[in-house]
C-alpha positions in Angstrom: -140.1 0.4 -3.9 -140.9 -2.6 -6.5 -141.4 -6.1 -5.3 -139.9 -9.2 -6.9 -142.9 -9.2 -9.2 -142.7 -6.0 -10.5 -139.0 -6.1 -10.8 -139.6 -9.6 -13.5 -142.2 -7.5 -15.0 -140.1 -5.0 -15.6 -137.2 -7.6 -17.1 -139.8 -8.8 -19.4 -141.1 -5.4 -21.1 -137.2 -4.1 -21.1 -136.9 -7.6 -23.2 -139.3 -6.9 -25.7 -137.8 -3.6 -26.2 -134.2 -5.4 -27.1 -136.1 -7.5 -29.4 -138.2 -5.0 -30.9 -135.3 -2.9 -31.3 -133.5 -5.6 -33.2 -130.8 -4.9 -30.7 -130.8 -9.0 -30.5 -131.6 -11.8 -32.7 -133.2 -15.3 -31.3 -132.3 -16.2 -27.8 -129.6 -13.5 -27.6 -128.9 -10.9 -24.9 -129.6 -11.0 -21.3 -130.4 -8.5 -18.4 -130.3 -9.0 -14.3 -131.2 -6.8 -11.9 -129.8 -6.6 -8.1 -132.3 -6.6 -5.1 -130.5 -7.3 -2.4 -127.0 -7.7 -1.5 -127.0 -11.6 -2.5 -129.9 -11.6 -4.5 -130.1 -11.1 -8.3 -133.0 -11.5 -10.7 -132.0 -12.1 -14.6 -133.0 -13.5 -17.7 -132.3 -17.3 -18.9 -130.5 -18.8 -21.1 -132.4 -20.8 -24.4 -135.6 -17.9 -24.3 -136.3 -14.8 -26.7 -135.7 -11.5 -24.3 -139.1 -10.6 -26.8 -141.3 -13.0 -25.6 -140.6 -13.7 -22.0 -143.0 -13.8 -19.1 -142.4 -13.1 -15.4 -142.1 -16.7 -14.2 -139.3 -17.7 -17.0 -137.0 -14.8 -14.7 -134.8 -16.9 -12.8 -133.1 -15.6 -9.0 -129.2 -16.2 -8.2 -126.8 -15.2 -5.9 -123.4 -13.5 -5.8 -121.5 -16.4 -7.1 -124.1 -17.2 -10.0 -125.4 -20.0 -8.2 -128.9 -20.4 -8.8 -131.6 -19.6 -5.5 -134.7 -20.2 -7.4 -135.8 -20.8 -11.8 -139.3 -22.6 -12.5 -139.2 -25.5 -14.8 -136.0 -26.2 -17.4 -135.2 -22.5 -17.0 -131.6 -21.6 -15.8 -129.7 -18.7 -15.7 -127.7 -17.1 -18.8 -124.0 -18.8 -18.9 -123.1 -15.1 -19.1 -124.2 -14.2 -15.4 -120.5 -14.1 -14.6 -120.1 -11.3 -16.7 -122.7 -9.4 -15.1 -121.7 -10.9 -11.6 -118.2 -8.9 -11.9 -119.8 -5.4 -12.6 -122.0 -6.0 -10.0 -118.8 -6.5 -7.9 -116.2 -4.4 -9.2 -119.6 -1.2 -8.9 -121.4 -1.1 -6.1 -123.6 1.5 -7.8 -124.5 -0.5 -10.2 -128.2 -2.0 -9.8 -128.7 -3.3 -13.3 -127.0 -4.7 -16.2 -127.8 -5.4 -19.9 -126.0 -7.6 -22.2 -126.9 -6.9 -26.3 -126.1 -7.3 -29.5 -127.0 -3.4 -31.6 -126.4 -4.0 -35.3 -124.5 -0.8 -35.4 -122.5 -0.8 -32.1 -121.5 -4.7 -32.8 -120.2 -3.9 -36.1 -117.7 -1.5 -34.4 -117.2 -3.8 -32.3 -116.4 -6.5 -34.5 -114.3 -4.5 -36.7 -112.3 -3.1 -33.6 -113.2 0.2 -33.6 -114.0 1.8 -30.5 -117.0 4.8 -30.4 -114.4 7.7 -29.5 -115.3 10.5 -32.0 -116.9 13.3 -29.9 -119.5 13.6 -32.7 -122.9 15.1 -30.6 -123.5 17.0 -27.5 -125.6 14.2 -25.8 -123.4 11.0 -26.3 -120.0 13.2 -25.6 -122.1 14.0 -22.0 -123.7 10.8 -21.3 -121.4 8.4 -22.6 -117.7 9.7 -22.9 -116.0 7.4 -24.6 -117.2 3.5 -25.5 -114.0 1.4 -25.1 -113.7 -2.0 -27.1 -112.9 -5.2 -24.0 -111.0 -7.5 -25.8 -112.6 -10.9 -26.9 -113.4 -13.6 -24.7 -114.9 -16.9 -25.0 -118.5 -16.8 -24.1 -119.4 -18.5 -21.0 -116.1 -18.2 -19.3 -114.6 -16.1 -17.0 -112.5 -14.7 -20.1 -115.4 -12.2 -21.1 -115.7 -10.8 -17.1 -111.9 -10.3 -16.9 -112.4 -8.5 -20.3 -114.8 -6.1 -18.9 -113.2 -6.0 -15.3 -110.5 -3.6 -17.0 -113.1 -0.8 -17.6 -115.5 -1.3 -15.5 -114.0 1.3 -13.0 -113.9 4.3 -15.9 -116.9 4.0 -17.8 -121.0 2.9 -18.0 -120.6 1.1 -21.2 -118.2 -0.9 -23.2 -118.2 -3.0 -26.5 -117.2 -6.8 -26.8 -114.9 -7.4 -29.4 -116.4 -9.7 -31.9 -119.3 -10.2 -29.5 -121.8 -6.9 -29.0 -122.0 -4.5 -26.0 -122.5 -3.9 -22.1 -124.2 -1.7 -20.1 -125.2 -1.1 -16.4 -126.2 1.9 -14.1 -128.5 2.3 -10.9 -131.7 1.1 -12.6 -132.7 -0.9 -15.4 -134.3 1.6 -17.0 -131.4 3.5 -16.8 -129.2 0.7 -18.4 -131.0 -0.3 -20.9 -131.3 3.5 -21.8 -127.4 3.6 -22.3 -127.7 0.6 -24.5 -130.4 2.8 -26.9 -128.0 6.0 -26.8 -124.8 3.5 -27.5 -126.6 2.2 -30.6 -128.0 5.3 -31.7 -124.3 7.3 -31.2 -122.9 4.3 -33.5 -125.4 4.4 -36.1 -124.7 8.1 -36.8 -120.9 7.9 -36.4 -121.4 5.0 -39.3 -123.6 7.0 -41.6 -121.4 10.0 -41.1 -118.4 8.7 -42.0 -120.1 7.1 -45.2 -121.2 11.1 -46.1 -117.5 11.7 -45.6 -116.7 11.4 -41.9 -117.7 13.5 -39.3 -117.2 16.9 -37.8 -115.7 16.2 -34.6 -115.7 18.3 -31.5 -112.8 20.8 -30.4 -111.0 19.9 -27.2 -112.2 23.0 -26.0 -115.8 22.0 -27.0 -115.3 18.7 -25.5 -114.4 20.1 -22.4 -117.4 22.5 -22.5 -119.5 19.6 -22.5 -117.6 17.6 -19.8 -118.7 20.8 -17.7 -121.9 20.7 -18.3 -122.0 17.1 -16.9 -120.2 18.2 -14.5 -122.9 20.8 -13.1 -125.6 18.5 -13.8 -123.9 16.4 -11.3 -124.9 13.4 -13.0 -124.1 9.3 -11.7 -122.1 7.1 -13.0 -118.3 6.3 -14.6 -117.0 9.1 -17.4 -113.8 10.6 -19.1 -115.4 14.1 -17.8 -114.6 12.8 -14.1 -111.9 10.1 -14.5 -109.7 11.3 -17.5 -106.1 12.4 -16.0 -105.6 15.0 -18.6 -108.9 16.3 -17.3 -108.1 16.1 -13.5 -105.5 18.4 -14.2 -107.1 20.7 -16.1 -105.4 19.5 -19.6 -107.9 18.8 -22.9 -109.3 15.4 -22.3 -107.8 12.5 -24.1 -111.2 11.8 -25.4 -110.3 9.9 -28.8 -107.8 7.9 -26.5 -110.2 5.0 -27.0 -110.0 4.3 -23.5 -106.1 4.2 -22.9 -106.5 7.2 -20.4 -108.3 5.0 -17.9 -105.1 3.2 -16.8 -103.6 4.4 -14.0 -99.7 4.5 -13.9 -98.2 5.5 -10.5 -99.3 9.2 -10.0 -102.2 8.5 -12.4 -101.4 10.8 -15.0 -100.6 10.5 -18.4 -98.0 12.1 -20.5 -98.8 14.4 -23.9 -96.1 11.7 -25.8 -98.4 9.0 -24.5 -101.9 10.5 -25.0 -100.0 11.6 -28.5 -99.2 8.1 -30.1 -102.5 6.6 -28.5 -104.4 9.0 -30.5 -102.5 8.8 -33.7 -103.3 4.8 -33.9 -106.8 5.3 -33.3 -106.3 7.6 -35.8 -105.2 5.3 -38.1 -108.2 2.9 -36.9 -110.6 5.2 -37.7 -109.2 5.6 -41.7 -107.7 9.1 -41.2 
């Protein structure tokens, strides 16, 4: 098990990916980590995620509130954000907050990353739903978020970048990589000419092999109603399957015209 130490190291070198990455720009992004039930490391605000050092990692509670920062550091003003995952998931041991190039551009032109385009982002990811925008630093941008939290790992910020946690940092910050990368190639597919999408039938194939690989975390393979019930999933629903309306299904009419306008989204 890591100690505190470790656990900043770690923060640190995860940083310097980000930035190396060019998956943020400046002082943007940030990352926390949970290590106890009331205890959460994360980055602060004002400092480049590419050149931090374990000592500028700052420690707060639940709440946000600050338990220990050296110096003039303080936490991000986004904490809340990552306060309400941590709440809303109890499976959820990291978090990282980033701006991709490619993955913010959907994001700021309001297109979610539904196209079931490659095997590994249809298993890993599902679908990447857009949270509407929010103001930073209020509570705007965590009741954004609070709406899919529940139904998926990761999620774009409209106008703002993109979110994602799991039961590790390096698992986190591996979703972020595999975000980016699925939204650069949708992007440079669809200027060849657009993509060869998945059947339903090959989507569901793939949701099966998640499935047997029994792997953690929120997706469409385990949460879509369509696919509860043994119906193709919804998966270009751009996230409208996750609500859940009295007996949590959702009818062919609705998955239908949900489709058709991200449809028209997408330029087809």
């Amino acid at each position: 098990m890591q100690n505190e130490y470790e656990v900043k190291k770690e923060i640190c070198d995860i940083g310097k990916r980000i930035y190396n990455r060019n998956m943020v720009a400046a002082n943007d992004g940030n990352i926390s980590v949970k290590i106890s039930d009331n205890e959460f490391l994360c980055t602060p605000t004002g400092v480049s995620k590419g050149f931090m050092t374990p000592e500028y990692i700052c420690k707060v509670d639940a709440q946000g509130n600050v338990i220990q920062a050296n110096g003039n550091f303080r936490p991000s003003s986004e904490i809340k954000m990552h306060m309400r995952v941590y709440q809303e998931r109890p499976d959820v041991k990291s978090v990282v907050h980033a701006h991709p190039v490619y993955a913010t551009s959907f994001a700021i032109a309001g297109i979610p990353l539904t196209q079931p385009i490659m095997p590994e982002a249809v298993i890993a990811l599902g679908c990447v739903p857009i949270a509407k925008y929010g103001r930073p630093s209020t509570m705007e941008i965590p009741d954004a978020v609070s709406e899919y939290v529940q139904h998926f790992d990761a999620v774009l910020l409209e106008n703002h970048g993109a979110l994602t946690y799991s039961d590790s940092l390096l698992a986190a910050y591996l979703k972020m990589e595999s975000v980016e990368f699925y939204a650069q190639l949708l992007y440079q597919s669809r200027v060849l000419g657009g993509p060869k999408e998945f059947t339903p039938q090959q989507v569901e194939d793939l949701y099966e092999i998640r499935r047997q690989f029994g792997m953690k975390g929120r997706h469409p393979a385990n949460l879509c109603p369509n696919a509860k019930e043994g119906k193709p999933s919804c998966h270009t629903c751009g996230g409208g399957c996750h609500s859940d309306k009295g007996n949590g299904s959702v009818s062919p009419d609705m998955v239908a015209e949900i489709t058709r306008k991200v449809l028209q989204q997408l330029g087809k």
